[in-house]
CHARMM internal coordinates of N, CA and C (Angstrom, degrees):
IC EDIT
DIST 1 N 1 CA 1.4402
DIST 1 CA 1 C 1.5268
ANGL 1 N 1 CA 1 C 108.11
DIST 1 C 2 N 1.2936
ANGL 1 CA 1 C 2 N 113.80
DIHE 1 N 1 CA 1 C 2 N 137.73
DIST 2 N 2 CA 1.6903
ANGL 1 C 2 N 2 CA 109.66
DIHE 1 CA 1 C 2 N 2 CA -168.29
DIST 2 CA 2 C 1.9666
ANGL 2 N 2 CA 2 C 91.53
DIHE 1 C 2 N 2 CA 2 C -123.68
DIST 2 C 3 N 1.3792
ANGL 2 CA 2 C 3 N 106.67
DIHE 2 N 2 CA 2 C 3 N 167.44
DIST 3 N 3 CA 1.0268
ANGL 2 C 3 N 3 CA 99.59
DIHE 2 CA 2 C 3 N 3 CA -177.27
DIST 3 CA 3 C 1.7126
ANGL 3 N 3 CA 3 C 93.93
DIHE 2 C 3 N 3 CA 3 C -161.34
DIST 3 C 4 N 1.5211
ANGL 3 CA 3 C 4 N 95.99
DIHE 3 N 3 CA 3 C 4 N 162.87
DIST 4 N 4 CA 1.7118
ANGL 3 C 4 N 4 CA 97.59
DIHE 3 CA 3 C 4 N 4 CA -164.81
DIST 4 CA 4 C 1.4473
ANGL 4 N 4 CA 4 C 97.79
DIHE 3 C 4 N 4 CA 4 C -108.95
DIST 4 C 5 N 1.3320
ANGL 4 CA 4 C 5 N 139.61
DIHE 4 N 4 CA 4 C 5 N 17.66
DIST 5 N 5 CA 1.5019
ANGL 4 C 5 N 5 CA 131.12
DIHE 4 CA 4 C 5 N 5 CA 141.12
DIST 5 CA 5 C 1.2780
ANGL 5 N 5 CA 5 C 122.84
DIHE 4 C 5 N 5 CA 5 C -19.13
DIST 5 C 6 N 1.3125
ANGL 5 CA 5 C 6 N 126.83
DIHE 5 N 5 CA 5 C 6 N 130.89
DIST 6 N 6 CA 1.6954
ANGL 5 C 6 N 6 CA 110.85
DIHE 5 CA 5 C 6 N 6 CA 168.54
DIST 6 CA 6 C 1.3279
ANGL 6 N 6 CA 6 C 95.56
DIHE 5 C 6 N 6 CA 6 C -143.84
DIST 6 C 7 N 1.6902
ANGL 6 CA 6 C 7 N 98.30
DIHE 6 N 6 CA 6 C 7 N 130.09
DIST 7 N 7 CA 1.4247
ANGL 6 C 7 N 7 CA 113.33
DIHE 6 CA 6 C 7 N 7 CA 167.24
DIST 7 CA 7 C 1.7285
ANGL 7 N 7 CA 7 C 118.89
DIHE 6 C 7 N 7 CA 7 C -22.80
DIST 7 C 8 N 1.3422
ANGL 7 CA 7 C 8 N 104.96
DIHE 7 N 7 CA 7 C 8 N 128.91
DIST 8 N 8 CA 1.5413
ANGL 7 C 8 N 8 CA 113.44
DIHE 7 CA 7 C 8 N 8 CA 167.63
DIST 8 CA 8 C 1.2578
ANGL 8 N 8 CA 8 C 121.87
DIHE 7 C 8 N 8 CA 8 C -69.87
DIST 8 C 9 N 1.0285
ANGL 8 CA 8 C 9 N 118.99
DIHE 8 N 8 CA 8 C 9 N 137.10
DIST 9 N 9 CA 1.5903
ANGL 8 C 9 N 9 CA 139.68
DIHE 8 CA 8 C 9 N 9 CA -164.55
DIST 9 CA 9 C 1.8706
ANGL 9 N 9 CA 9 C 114.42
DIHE 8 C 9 N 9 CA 9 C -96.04
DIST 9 C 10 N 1.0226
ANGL 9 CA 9 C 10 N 121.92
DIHE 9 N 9 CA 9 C 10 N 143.21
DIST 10 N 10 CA 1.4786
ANGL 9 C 10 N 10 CA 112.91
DIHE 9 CA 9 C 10 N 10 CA 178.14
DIST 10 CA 10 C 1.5095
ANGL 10 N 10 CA 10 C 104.24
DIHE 9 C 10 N 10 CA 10 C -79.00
DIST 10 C 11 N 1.7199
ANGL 10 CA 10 C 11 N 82.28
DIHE 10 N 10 CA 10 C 11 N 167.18
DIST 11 N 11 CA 1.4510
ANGL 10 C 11 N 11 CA 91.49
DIHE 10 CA 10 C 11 N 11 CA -167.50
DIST 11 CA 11 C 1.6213
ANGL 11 N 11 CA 11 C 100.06
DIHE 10 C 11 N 11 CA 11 C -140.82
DIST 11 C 12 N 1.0146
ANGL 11 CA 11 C 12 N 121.41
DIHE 11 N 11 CA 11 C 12 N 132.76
DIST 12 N 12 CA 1.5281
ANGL 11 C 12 N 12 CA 154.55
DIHE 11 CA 11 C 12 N 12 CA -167.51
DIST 12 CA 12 C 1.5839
ANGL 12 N 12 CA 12 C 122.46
DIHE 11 C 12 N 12 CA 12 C -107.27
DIST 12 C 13 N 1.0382
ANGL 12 CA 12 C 13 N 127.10
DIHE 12 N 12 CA 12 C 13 N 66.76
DIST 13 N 13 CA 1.2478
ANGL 12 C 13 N 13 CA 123.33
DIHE 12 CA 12 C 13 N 13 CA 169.30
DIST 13 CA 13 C 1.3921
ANGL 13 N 13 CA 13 C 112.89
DIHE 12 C 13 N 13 CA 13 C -65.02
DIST 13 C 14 N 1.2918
ANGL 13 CA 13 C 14 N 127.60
DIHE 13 N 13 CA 13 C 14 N 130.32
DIST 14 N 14 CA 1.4561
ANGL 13 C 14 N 14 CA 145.96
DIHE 13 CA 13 C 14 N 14 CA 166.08
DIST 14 CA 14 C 1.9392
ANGL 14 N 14 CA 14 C 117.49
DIHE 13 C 14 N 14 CA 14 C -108.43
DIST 14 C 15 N 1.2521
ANGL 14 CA 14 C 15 N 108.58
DIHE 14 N 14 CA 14 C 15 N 136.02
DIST 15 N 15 CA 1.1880
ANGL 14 C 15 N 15 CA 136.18
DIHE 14 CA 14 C 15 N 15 CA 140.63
DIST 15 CA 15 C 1.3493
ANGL 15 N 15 CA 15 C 119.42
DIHE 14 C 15 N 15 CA 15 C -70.07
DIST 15 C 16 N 1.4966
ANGL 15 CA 15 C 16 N 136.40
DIHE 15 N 15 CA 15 C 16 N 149.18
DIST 16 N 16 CA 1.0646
ANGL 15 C 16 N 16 CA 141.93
DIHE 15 CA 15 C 16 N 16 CA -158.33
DIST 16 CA 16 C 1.7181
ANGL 16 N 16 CA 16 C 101.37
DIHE 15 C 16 N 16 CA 16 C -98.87
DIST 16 C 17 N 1.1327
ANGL 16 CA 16 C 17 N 111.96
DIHE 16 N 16 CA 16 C 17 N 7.45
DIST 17 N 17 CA 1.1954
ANGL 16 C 17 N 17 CA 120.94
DIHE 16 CA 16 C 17 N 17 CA 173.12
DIST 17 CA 17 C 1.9037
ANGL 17 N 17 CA 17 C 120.39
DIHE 16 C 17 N 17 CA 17 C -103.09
DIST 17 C 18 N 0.8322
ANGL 17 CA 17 C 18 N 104.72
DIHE 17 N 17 CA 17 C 18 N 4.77
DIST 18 N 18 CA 1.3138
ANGL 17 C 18 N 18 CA 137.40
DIHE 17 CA 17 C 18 N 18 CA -143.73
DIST 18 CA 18 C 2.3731
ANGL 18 N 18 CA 18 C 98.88
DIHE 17 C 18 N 18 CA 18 C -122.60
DIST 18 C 19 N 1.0021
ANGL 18 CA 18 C 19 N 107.40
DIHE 18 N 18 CA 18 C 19 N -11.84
DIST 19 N 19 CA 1.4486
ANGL 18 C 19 N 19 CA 126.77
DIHE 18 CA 18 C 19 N 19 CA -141.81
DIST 19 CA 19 C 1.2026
ANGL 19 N 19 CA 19 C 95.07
DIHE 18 C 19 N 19 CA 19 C -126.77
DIST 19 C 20 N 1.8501
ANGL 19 CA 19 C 20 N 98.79
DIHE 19 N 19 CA 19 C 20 N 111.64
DIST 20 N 20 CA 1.4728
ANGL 19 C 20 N 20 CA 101.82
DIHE 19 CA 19 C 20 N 20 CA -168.70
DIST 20 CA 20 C 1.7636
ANGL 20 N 20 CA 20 C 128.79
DIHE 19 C 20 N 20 CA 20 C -85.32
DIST 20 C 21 N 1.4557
ANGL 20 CA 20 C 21 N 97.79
DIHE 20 N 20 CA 20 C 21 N 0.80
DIST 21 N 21 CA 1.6810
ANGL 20 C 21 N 21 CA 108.75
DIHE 20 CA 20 C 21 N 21 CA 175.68
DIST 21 CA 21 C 1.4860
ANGL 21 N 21 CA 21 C 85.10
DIHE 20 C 21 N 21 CA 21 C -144.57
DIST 21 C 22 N 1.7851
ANGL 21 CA 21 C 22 N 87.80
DIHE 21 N 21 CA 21 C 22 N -148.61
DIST 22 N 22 CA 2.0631
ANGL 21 C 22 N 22 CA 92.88
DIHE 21 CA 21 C 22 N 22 CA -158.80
DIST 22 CA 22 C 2.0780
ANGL 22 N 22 CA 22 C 76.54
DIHE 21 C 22 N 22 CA 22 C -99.91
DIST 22 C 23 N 1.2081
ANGL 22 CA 22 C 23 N 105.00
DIHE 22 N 22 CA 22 C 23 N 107.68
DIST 23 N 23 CA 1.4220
ANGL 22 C 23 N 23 CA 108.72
DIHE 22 CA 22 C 23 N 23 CA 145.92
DIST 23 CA 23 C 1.8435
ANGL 23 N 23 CA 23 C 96.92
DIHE 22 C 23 N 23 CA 23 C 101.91
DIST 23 C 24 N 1.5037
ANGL 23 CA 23 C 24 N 118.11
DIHE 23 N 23 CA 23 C 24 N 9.86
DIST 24 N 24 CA 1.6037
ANGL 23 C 24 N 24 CA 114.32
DIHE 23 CA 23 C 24 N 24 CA 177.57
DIST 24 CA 24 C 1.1727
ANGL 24 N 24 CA 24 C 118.47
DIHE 23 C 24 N 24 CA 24 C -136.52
DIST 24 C 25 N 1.0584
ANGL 24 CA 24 C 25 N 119.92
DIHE 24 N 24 CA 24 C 25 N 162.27
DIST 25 N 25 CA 1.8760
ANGL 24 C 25 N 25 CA 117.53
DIHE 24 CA 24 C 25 N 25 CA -170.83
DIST 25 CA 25 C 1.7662
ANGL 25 N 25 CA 25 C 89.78
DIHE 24 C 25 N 25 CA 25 C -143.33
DIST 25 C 26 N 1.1844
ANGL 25 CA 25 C 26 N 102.41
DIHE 25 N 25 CA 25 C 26 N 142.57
DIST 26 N 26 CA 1.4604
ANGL 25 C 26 N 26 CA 120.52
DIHE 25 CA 25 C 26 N 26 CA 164.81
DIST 26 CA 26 C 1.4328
ANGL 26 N 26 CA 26 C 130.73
DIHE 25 C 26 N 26 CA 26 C -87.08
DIST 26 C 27 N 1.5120
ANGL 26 CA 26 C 27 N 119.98
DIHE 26 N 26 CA 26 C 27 N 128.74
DIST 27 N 27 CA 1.5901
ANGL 26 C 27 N 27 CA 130.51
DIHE 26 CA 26 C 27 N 27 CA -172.73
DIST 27 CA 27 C 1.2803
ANGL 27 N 27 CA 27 C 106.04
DIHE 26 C 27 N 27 CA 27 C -98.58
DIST 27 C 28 N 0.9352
ANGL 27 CA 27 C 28 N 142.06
DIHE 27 N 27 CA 27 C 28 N 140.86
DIST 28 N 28 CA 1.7420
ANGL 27 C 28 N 28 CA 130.34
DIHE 27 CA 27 C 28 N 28 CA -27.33
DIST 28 CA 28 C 1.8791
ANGL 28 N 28 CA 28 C 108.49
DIHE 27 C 28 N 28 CA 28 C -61.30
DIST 28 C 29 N 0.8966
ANGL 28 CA 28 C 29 N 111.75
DIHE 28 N 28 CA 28 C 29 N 123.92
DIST 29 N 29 CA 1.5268
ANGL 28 C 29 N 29 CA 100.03
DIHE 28 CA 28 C 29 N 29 CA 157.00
DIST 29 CA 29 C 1.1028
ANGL 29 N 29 CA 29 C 135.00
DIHE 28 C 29 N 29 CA 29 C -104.70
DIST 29 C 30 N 1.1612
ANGL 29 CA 29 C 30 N 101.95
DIHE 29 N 29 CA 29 C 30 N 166.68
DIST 30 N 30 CA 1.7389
ANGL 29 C 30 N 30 CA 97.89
DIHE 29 CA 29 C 30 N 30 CA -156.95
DIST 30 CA 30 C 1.7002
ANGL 30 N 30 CA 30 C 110.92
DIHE 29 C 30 N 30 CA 30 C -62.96
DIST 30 C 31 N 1.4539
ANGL 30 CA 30 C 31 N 105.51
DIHE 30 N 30 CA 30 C 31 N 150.20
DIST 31 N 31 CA 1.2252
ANGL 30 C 31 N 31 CA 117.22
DIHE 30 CA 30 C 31 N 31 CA 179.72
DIST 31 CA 31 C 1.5189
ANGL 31 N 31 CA 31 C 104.78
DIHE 30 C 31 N 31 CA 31 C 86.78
DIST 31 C 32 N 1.7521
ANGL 31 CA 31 C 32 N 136.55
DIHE 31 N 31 CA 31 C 32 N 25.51
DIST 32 N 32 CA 0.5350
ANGL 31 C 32 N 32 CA 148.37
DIHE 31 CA 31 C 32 N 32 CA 155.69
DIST 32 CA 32 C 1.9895
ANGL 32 N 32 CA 32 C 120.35
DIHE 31 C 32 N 32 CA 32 C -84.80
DIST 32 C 33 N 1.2520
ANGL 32 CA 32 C 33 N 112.91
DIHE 32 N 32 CA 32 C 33 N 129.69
DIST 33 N 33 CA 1.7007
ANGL 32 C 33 N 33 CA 117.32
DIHE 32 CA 32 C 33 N 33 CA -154.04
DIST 33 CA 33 C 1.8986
ANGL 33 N 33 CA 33 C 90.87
DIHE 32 C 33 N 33 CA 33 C -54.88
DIST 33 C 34 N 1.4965
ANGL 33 CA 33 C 34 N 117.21
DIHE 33 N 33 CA 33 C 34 N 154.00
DIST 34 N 34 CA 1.8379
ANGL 33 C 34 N 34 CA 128.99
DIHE 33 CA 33 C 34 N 34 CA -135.62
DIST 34 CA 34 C 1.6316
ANGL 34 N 34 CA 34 C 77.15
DIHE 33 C 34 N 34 CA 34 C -80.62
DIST 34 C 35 N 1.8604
ANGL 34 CA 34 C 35 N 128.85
DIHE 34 N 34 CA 34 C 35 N -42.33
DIST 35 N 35 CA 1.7241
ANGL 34 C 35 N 35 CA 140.85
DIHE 34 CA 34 C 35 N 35 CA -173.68
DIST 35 CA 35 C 1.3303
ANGL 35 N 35 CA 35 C 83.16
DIHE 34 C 35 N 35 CA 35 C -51.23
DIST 35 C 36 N 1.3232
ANGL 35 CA 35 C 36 N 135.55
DIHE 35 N 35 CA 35 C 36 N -86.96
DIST 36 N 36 CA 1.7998
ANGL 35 C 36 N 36 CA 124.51
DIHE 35 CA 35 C 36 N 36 CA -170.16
DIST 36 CA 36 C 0.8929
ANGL 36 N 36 CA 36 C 115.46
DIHE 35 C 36 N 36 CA 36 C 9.69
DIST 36 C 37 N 1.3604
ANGL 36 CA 36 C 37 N 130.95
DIHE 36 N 36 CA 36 C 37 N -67.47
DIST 37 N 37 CA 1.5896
ANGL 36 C 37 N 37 CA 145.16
DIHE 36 CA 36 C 37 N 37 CA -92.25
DIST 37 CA 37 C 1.9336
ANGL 37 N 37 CA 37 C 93.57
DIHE 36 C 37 N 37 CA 37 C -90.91
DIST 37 C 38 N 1.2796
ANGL 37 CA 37 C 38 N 125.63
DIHE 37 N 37 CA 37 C 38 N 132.16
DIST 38 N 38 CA 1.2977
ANGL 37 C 38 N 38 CA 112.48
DIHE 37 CA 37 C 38 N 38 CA 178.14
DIST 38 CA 38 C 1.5447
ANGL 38 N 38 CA 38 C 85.70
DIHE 37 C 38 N 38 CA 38 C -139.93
DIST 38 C 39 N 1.6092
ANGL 38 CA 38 C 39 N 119.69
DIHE 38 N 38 CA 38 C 39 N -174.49
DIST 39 N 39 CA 1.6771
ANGL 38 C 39 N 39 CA 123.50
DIHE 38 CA 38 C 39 N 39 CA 172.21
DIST 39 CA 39 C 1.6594
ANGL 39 N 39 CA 39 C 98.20
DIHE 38 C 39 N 39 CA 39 C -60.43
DIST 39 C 40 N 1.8278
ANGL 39 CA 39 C 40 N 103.68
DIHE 39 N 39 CA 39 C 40 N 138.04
DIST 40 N 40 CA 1.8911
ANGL 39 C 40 N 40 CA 120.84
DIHE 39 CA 39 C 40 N 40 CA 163.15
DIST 40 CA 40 C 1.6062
ANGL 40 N 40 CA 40 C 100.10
DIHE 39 C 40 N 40 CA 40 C -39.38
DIST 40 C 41 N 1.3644
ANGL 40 CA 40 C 41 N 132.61
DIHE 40 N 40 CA 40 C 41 N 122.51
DIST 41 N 41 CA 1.4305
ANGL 40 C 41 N 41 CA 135.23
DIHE 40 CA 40 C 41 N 41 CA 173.68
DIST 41 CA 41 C 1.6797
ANGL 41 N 41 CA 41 C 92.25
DIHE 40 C 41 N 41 CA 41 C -115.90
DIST 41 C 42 N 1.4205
ANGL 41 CA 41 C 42 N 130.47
DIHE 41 N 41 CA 41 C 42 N 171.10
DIST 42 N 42 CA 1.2086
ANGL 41 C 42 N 42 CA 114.77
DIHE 41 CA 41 C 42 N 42 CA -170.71
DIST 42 CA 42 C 1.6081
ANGL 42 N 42 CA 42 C 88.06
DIHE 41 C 42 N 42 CA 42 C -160.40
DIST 42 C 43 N 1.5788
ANGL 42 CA 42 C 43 N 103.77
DIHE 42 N 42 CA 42 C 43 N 111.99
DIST 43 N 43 CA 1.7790
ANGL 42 C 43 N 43 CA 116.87
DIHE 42 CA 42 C 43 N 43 CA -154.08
DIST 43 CA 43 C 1.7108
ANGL 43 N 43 CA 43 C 103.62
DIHE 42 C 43 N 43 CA 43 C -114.37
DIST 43 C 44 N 1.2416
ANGL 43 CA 43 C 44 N 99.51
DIHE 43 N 43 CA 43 C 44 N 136.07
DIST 44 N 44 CA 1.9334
ANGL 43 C 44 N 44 CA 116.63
DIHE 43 CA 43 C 44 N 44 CA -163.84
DIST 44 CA 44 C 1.8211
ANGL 44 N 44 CA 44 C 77.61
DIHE 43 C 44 N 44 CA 44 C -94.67
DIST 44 C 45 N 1.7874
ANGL 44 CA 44 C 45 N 93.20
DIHE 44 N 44 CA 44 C 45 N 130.79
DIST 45 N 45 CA 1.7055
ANGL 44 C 45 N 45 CA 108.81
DIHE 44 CA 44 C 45 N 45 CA -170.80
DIST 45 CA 45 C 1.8196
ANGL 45 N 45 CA 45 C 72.57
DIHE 44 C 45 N 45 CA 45 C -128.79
DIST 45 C 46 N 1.1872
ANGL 45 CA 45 C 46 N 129.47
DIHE 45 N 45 CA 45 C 46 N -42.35
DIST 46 N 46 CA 1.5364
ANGL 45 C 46 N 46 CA 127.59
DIHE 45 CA 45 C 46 N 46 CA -163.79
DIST 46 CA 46 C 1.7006
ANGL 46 N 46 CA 46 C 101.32
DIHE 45 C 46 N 46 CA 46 C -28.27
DIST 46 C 47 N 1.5988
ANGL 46 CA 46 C 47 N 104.88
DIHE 46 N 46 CA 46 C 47 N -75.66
DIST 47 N 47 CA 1.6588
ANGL 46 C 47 N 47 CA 107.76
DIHE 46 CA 46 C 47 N 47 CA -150.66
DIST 47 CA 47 C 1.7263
ANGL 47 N 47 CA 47 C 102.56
DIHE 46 C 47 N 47 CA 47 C -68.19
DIST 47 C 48 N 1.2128
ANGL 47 CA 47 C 48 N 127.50
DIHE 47 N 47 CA 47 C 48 N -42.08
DIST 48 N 48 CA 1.7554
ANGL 47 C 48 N 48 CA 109.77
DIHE 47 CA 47 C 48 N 48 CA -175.04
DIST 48 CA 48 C 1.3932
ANGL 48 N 48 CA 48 C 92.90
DIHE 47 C 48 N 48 CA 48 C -103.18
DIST 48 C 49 N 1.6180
ANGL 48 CA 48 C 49 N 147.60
DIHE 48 N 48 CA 48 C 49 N -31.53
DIST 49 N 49 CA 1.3078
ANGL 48 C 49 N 49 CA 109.31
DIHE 48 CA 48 C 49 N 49 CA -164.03
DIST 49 CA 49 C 1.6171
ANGL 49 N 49 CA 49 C 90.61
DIHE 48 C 49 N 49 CA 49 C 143.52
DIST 49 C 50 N 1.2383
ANGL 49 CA 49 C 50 N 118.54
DIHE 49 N 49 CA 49 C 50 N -38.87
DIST 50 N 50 CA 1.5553
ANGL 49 C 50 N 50 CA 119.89
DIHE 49 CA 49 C 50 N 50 CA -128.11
DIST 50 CA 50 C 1.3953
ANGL 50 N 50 CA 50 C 88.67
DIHE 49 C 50 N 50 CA 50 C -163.70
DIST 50 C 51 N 1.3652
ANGL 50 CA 50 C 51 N 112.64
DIHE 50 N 50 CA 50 C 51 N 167.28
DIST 51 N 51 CA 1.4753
ANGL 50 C 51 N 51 CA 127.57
DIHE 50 CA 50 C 51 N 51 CA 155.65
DIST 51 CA 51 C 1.7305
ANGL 51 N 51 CA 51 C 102.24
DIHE 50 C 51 N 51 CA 51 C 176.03
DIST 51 C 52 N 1.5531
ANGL 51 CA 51 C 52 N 115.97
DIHE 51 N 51 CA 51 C 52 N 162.91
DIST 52 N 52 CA 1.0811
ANGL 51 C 52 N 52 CA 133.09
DIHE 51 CA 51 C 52 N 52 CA -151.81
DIST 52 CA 52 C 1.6708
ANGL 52 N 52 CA 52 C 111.79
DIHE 51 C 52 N 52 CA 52 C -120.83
DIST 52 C 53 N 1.6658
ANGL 52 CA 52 C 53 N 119.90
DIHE 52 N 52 CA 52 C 53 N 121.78
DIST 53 N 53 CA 1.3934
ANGL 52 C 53 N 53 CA 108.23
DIHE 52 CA 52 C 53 N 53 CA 171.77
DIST 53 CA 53 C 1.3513
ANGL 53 N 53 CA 53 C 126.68
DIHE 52 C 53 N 53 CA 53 C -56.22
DIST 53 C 54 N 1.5709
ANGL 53 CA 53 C 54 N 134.07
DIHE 53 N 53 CA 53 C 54 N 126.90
DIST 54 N 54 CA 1.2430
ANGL 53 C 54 N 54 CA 123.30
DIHE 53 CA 53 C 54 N 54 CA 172.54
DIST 54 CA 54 C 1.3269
ANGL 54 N 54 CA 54 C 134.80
DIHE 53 C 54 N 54 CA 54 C -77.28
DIST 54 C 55 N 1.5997
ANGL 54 CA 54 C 55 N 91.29
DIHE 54 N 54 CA 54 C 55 N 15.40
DIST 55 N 55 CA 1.5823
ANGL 54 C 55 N 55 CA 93.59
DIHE 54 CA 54 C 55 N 55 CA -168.02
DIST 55 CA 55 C 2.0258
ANGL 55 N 55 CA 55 C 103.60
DIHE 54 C 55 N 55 CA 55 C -116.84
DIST 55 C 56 N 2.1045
ANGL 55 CA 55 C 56 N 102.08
DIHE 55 N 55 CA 55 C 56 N -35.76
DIST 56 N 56 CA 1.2621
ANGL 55 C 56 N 56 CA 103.17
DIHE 55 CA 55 C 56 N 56 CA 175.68
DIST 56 CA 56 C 1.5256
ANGL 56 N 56 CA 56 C 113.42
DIHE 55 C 56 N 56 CA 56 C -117.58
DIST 56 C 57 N 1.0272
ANGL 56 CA 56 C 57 N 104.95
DIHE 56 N 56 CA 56 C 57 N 4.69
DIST 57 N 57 CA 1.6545
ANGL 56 C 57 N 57 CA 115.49
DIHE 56 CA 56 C 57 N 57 CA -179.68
DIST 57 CA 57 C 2.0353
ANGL 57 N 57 CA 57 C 120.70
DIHE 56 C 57 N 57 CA 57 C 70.14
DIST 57 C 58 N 1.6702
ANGL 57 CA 57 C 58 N 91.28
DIHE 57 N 57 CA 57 C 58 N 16.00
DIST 58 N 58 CA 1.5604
ANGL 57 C 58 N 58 CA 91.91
DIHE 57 CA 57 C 58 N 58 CA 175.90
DIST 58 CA 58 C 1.5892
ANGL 58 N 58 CA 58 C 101.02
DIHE 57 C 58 N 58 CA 58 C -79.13
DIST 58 C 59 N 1.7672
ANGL 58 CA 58 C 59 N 88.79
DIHE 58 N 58 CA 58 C 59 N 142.54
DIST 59 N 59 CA 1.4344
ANGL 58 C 59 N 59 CA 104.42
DIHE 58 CA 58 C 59 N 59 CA -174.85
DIST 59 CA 59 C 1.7869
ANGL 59 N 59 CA 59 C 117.26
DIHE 58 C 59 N 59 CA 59 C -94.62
DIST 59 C 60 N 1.2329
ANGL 59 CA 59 C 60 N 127.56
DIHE 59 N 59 CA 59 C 60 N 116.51
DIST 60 N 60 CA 1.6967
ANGL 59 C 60 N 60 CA 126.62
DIHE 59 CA 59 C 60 N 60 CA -158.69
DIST 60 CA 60 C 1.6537
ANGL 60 N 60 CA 60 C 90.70
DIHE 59 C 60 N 60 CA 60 C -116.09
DIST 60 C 61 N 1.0312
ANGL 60 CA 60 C 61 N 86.94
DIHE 60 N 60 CA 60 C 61 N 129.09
DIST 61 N 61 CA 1.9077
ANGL 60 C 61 N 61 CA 113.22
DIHE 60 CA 60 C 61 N 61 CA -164.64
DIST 61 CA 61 C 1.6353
ANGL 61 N 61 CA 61 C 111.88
DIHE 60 C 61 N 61 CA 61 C -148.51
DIST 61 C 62 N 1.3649
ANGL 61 CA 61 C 62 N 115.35
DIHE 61 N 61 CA 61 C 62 N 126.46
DIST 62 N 62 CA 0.8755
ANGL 61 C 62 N 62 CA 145.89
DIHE 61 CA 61 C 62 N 62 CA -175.88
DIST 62 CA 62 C 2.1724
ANGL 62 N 62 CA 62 C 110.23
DIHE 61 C 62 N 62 CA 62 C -44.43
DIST 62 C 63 N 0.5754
ANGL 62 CA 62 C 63 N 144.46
DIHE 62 N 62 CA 62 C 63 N 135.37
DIST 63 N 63 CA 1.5057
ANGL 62 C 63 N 63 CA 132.06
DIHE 62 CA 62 C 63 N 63 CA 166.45
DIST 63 CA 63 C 1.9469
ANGL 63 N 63 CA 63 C 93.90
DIHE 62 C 63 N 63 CA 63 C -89.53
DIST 63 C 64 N 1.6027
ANGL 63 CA 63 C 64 N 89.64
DIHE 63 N 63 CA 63 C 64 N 139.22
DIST 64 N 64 CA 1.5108
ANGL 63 C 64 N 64 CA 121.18
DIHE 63 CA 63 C 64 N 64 CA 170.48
DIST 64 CA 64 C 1.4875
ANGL 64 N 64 CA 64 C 106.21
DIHE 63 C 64 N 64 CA 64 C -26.12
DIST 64 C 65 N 0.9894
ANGL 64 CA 64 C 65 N 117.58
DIHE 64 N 64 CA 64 C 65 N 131.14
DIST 65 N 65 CA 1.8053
ANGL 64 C 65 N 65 CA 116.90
DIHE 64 CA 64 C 65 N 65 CA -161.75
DIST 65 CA 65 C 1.1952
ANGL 65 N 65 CA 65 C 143.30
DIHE 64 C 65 N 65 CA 65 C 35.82
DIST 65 C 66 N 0.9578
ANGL 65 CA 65 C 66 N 117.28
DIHE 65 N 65 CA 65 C 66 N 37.99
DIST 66 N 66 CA 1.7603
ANGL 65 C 66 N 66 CA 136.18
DIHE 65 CA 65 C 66 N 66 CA 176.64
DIST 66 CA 66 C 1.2035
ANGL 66 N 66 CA 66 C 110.07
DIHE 65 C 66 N 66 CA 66 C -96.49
DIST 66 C 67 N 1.3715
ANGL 66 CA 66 C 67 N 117.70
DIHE 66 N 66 CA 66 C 67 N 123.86
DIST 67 N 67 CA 1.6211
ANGL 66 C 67 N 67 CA 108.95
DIHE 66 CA 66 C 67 N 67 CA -154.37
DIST 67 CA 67 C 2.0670
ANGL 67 N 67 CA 67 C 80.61
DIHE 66 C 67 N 67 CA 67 C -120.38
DIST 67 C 68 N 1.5767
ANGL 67 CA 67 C 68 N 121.61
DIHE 67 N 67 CA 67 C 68 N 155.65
DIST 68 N 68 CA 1.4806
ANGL 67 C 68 N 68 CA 112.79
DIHE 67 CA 67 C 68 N 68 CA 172.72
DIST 68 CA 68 C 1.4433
ANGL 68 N 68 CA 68 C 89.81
DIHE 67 C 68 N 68 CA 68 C -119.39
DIST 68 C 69 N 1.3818
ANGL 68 CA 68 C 69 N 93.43
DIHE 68 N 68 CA 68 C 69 N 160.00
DIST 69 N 69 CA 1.3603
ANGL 68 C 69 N 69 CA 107.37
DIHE 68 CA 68 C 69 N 69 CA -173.77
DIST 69 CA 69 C 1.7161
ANGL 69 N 69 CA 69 C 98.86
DIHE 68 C 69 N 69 CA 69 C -102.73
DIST 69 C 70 N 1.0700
ANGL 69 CA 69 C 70 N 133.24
DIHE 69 N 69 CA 69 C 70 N 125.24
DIST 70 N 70 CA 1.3885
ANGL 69 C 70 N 70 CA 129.49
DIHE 69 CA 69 C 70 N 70 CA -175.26
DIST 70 CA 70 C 1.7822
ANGL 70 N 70 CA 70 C 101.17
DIHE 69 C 70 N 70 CA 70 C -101.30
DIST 70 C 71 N 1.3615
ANGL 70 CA 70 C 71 N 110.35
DIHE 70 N 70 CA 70 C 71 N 154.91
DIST 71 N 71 CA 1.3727
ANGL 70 C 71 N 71 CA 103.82
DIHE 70 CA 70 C 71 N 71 CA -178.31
DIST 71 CA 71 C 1.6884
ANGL 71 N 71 CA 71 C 86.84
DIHE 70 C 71 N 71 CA 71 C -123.61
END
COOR INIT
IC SEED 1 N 1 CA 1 C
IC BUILD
C-alpha cells in the first residue's frame, strides 16, 4: 500500500532582525545539529513571507507582523 504523505518539514519563524541581507536568511544556520549541515543557500522570505531550503526542505517564515525593509 503506498501513500502520498510526506514527511513534515521544519519550520523557522524569523524576526526581521534575524535576516541576513535586506529580505534573505541563510540555510543552515547556525546552531543548526553539525548532520544538517548542507552548502550556505541564501532564501528570499521578502516577497511571500516565507521561502523553502532546496537542499533540506526547512521552511523560513516571517513571524506575524514583521515588516523587511528592502534596500
Amino acid at each position: 500500500m503506498s501513500t502520498n504523505a510526506q514527511t513534515p518539514k521544519a519550520v523557522v519563524e524569523l524576526s526581521a532582525a534575524d535576516l541576513q541581507g535586506p529580505g534573505v536568511v541563510a540555510c543552515p544556520m547556525p546552531g543548526q545539529a553539525a548532520w544538517n549541515k548542507h552548502p550556505r543557500v541564501f532564501i528570499n522570505v521578502a516577497g511571500h513571507g516565507e521561502g523553502a531550503c532546496p537542499y533540506c526542505g526547512t521552511v523560513y517564515k516571517l513571524k506575524a507582523g514583521e515588516k523587511v525593509h528592502a534596500h
